[in-house]
C-alpha positions as CSV (number, residue, x, y, z in Angstrom):
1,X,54.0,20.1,43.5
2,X,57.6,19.6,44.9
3,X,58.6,22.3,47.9
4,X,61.2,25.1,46.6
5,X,64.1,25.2,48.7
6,X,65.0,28.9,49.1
7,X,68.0,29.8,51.4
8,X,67.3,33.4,53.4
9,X,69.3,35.1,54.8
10,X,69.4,39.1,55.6
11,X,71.7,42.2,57.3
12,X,74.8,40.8,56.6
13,X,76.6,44.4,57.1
14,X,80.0,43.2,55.5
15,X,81.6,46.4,56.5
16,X,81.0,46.7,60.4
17,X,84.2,47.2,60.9
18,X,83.6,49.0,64.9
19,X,86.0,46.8,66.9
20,X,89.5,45.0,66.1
21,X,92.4,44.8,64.5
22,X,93.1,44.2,60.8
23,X,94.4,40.9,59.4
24,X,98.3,41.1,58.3
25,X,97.9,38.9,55.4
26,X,94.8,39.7,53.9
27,X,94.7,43.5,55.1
28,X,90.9,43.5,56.0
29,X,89.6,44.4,59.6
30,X,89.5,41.1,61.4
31,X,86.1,42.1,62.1
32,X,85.1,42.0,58.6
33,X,86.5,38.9,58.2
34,X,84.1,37.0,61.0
35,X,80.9,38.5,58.8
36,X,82.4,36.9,55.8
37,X,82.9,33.7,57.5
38,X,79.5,33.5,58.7
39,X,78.5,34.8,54.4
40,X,80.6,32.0,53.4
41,X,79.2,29.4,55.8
42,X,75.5,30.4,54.0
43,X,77.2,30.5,50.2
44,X,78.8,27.5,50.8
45,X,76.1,25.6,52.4
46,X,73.4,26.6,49.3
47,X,75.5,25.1,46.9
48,X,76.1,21.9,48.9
49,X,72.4,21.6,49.1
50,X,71.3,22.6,45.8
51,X,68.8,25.0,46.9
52,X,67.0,26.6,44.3
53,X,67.0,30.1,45.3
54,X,69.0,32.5,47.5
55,X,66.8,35.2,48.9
56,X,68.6,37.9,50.8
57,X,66.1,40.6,52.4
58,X,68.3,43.4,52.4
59,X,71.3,45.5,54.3
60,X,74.4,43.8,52.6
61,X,76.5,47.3,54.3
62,X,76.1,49.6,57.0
63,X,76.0,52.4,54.4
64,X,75.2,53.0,50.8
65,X,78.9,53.8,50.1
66,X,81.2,50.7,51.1
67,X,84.7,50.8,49.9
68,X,85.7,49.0,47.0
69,X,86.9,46.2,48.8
70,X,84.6,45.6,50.9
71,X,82.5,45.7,47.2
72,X,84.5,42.8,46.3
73,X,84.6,40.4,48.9
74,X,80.5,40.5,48.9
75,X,80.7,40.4,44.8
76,X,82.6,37.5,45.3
77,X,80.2,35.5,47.3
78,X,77.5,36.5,45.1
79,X,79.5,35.5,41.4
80,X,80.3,31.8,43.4
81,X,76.4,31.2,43.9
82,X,75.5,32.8,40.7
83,X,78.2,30.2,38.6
84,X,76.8,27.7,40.3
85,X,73.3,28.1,38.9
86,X,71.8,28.9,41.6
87,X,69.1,32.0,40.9
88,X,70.1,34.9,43.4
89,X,67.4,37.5,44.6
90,X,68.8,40.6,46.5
91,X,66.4,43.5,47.8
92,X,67.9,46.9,48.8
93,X,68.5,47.4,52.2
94,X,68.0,51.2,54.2
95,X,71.7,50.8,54.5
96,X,72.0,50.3,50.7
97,X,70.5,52.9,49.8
98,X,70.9,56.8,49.6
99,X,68.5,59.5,50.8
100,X,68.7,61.3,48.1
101,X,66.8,60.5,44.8
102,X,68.5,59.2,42.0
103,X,71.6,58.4,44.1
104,X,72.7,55.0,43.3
105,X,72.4,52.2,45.6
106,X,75.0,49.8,47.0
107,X,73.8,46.7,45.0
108,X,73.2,48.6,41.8
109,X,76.3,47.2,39.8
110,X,75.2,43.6,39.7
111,X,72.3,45.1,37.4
112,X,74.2,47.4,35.8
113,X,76.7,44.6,34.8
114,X,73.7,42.2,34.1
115,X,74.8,39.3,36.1
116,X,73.4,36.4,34.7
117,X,71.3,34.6,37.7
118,X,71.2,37.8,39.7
119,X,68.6,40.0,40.2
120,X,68.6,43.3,42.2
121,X,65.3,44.6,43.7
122,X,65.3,48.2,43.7
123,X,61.6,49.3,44.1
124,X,57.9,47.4,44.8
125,X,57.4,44.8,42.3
126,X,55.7,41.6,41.5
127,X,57.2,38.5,39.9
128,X,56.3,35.7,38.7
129,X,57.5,32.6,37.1
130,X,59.0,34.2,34.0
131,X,60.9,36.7,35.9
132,X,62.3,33.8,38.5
133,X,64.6,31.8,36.1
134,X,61.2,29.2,35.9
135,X,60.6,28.9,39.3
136,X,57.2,27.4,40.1
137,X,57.1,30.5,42.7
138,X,55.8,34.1,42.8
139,X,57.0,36.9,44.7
140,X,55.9,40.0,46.0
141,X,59.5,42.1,46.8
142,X,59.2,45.1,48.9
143,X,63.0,46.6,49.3
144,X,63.4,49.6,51.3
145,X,62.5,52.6,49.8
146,X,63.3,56.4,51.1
147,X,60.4,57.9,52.3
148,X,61.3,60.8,49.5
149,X,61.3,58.4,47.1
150,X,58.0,57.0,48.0
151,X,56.0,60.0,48.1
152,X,57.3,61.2,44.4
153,X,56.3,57.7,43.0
154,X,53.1,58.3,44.9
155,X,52.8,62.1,44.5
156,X,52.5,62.9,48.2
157,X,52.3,66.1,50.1
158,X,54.7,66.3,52.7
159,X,52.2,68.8,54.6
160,X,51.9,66.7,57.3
161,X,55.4,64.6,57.7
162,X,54.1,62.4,60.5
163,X,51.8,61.0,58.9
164,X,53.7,60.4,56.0
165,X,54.7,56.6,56.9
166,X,51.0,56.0,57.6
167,X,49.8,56.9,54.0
168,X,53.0,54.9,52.4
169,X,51.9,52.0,54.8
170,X,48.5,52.2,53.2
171,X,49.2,52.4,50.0
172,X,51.6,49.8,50.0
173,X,48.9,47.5,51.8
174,X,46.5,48.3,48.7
175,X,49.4,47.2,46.0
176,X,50.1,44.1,47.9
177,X,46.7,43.2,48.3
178,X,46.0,44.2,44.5
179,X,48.7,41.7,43.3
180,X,47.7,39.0,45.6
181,X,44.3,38.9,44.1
182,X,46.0,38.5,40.7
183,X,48.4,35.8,42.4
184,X,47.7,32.0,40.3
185,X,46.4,30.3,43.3
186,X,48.2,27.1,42.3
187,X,51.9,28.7,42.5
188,X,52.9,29.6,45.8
189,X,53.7,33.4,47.0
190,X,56.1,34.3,48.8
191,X,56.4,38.3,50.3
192,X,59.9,39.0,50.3
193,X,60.3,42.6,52.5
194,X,63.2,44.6,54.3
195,X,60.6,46.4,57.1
196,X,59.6,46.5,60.1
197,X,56.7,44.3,60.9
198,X,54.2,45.0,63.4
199,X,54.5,42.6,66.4
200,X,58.0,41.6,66.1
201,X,60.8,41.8,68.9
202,X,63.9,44.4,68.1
203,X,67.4,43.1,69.2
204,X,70.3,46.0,69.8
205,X,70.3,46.8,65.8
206,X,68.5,50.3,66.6
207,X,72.2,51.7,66.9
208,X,72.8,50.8,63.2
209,X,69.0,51.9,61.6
210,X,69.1,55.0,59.9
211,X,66.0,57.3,59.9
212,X,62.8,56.1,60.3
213,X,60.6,52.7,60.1
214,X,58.5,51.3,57.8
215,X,56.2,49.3,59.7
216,X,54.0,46.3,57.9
217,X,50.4,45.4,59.7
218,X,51.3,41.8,61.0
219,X,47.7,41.1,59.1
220,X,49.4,42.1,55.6
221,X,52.9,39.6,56.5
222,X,50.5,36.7,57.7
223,X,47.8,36.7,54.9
224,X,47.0,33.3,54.3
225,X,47.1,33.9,50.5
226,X,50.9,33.5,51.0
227,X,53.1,30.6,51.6
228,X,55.9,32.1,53.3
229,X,57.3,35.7,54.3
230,X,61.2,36.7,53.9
231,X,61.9,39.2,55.8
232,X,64.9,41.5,57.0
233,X,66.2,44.7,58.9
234,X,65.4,43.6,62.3
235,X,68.6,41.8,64.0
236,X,66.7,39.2,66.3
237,X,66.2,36.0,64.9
238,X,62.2,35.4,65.0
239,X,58.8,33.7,63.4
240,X,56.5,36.7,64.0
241,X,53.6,34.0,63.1
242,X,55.7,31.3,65.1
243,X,53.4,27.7,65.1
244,X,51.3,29.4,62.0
245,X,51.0,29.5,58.3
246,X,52.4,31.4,56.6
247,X,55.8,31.8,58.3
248,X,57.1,35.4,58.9
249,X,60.6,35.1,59.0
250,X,63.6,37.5,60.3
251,X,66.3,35.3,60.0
252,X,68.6,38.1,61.5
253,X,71.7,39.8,61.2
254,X,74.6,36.9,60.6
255,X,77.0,38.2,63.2
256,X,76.7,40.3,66.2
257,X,76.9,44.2,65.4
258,X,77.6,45.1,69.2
259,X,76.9,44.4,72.3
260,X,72.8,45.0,72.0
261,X,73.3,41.8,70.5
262,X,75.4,39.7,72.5
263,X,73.0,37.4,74.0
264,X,71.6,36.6,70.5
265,X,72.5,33.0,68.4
266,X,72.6,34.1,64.6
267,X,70.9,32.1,61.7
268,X,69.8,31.8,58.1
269,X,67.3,29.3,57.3
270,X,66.0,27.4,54.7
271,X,62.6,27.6,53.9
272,X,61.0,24.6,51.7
273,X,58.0,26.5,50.4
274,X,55.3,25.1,49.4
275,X,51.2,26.3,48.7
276,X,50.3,26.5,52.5
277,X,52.4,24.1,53.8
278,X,56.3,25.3,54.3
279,X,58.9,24.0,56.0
280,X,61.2,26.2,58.1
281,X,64.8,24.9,58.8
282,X,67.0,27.3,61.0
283,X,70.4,26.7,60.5
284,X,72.6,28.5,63.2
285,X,76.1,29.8,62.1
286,X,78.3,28.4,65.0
287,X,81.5,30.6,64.5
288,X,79.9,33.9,65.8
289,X,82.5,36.0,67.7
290,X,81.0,36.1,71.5
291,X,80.6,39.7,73.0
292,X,80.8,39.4,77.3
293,X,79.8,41.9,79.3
294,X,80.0,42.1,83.0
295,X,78.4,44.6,85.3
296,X,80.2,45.6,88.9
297,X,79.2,48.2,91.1
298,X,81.8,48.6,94.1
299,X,80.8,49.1,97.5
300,X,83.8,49.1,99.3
301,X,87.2,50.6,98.8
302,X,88.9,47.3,100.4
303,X,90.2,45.1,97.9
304,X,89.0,46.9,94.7
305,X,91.1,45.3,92.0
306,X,90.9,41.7,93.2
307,X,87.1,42.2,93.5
308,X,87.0,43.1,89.6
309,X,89.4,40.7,88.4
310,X,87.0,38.0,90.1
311,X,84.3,39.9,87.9
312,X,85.6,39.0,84.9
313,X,84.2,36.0,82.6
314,X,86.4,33.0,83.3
315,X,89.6,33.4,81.0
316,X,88.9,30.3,78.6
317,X,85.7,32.3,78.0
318,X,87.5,35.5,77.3
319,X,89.6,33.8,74.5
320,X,89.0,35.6,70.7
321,X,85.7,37.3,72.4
322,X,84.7,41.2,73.1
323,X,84.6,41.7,76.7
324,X,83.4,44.9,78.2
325,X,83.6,45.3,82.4
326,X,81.6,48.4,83.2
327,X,82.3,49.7,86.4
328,X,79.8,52.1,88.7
329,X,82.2,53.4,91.8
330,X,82.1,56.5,93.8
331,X,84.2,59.3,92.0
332,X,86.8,59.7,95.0
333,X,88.2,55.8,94.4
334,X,89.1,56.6,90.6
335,X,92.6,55.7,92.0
336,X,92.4,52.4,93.3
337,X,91.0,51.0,89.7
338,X,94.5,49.3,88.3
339,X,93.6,49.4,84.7
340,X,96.8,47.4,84.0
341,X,96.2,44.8,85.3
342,X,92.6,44.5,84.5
343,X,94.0,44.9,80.8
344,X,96.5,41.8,81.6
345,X,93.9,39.6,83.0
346,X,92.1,40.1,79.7
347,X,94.8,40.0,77.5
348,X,93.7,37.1,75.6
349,X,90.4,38.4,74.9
350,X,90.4,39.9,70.8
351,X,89.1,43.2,72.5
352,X,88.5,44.8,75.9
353,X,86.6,47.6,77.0
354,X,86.8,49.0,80.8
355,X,83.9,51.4,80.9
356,X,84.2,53.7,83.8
357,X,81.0,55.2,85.5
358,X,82.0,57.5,88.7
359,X,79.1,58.1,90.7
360,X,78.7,62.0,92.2
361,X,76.3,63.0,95.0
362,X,73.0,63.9,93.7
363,X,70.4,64.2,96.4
364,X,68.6,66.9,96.3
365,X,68.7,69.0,99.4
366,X,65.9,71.2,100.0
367,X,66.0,75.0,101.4
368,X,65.6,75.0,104.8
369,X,62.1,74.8,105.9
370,X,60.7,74.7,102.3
371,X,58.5,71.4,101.4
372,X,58.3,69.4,97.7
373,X,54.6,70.2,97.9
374,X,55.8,74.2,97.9
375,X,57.2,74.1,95.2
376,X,56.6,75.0,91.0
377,X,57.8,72.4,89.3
378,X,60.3,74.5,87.3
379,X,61.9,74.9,90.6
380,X,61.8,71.2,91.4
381,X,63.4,70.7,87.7
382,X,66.7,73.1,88.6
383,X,67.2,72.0,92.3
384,X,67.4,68.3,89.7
385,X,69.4,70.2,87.1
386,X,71.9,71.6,89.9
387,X,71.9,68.8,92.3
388,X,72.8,66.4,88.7
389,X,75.9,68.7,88.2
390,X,74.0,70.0,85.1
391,X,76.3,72.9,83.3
392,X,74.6,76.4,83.7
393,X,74.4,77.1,79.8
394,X,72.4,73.6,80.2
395,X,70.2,74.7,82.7
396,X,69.3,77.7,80.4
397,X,67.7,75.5,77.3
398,X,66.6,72.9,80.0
399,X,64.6,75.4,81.5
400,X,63.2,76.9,78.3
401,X,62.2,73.6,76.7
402,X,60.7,72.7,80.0
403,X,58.4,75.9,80.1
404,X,57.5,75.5,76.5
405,X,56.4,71.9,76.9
406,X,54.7,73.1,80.7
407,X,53.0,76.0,78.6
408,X,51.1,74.0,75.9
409,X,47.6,73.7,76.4
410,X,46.0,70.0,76.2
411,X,44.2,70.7,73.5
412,X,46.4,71.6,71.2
413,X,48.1,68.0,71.5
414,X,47.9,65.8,68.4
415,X,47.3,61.9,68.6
């Protein structure tokens, strides 16, 4: 049987719109426009090479209400793809969707308008041939789904909240395991998820996830019943099975968030699935806006501002890219920073941070003729508190929490 070519792709976040300027002639945050560039890099390339599926795992905004605009553009990419024939799967990402049930979700008006060639993945299903346009492909979507959501569809009690995930975990593991077993072992399976996967390497996305994780057993991703694993919601790029079949794929997010991400290429890749035997192509979007950050703690008030200009990345490097030049300094040379010229040197840079971080005293000096090994270690935590510059209102509910947590017995501990 001849390999599908699906094109994934996943946390494209359109509207991150958290550093910049906006464009004069199109009015959208320059920002905005370098995730678009890096969508229209992936549109463009799936019609050139006549894939025969787009698969996106979820997380098209950073929240389930984007602007209308920002509605567009993405509507936009999706209609080109869609006109030219090529099928379009989209799952619903946590930042798609509400909290609240019944809420609709960012991606809901491509099924509420019935685009022809599109198909939104709102909830845990299986399809098969008949519900992919005729693909000779099954797959098992798992979008994200509230944890309120999931225990109503699965009539949970919320007596225990922490183990709430656990039981949704499990019972998702049963469905999928229930629908592989009806799986025709001739067509190939694909699992199509926007989770967490056990085993898998988090970049600097955590300042973008909202609430808590999902998190698939690496056994349930990797079951050799399927041919390949589309995943999303985790920003690093990664094969979580890497060398293996089937593939477990986070392609990543398609531009850099922030600076958690900075050292991190991003990708989509094509996947040429086939029963037990794909093919994994990573295909790395070159126009990614670099973020730079530099790290200088001074030593010596001699020379101060020629010492961090020399800190800086070389100035072809700081061309179109977010620099940030954090600076650790005793408190009492705040005065010999020049933060103008700093801002000169890095004038051609598309944005520049100077984070300040003035250092106070904080040994702790000890009564005299009273030893650490005297000591309660409530009193050891305010000589810290005081010694830290803590505010006295702080120190109060430090001190509280602290005798609370110091107060509970072992026992009553639960793993």
């Amino acid at each position: 049987m001849k390999a599908v070519k699906i094109l994934h792709f996943a946390d494209a976040h359109i509207d991150m719109v958290n550093y910049g300027r906006h464009d004069p002639q199109s009015g959208l945050p320059l920002r905005v426009m370098d995730f678009l560039k890096s969508l229209d890099t992936i549109v463009d390339t799936a019609i050139r090479e006549k894939v025969d599926l787009v698969l996106f795992a979820g997380d098209a905004y950073k929240d389930r209400s984007p602007a209308p605009t920002f509605q567009r553009e993405w509507g936009r990419r999706i209609i080109r793809l869609a006109q030219a024939g090529i099928p379009v799967l989209l799952l619903v990402g946590n930042h798609d969707l509400s909290p609240a049930l019944g809420r609709a979700h960012a991606l809901e008006s491509f099924d509420t308008l019935q685009v022809p060639k599109v198909r939104v993945v709102d909830r845990p299903v299986f399809l098969k041939p008949d519900d992919l346009w005729g693909l000779p492909l099954q797959i098992i979507a798992i979008p994200w789904v509230s944890r309120s959501g999931l225990m109503a569809n699965m009539e949970m009690s919320a007596a225990k909240p922490q183990r709430v995930y656990e039981e949704i975990e499990a019972r998702l593991t049963e469905v999928v395991q229930e629908w592989l077993a009806s799986a025709d072992p001739e067509v190939p399976v694909v699992l199509a998820a926007h989770a967490s996967v056990q085993g898998a390497k988090y970049g600097g996305e955590r300042m973008v996830m909202l609430g808590a994780d999902l998190v698939l057993p690496g056994s349930l991703v990797a079951d050799p019943r399927l041919s390949y694993t589309a995943l999303g919601h985790i920003h690093k790029a990664q094969d979580v099975n890497e060398k293996k079949q089937p593939p477990v794929v986070y392609p990543g997010s398609i531009e850099r968030v922030d600076f958690g991400e900075a050292a991190d290429d991003k990708f989509f890749v094509l996947a040429h699935v086939q029963n037990h035997k794909t093919r994994v192509e990573w295909r790395k979007l070159e126009q990614v806006r670099p973020f730079l950050t530099r790290q200088v703690s001074l030593e010596s008030p001699e020379n101060v501002t020629e010492h961090l200009l020399a800190a800086l990345p070389a100035p072809e490097q700081m061309v179109g890219a977010v620099v940030r030049l954090v600076v650790d300094y005793p408190r009492e040379w705040e005065a010999l920073i020049d933060d103008a010229a700093l801002r000169e040197a890095a004038a051609e840079t598309f944005e520049f941070h100077l984070v300040k971080r003035p250092q106070m005293e904080t040994r702790i000096r000890l009564p005299q003729d009273i030893a650490v090994g005297s000591l309660a270690p409530l009193e050891l935590l305010d000589l810290y508190w005081r010694a830290s510059h803590v505010e006295e209102a702080e120190i109060e509910v430090l001190t509280g929490l602290a005798q609370e947590v110091i107060a509970s017995p072992e026992d009553e501990t639960e793993i």
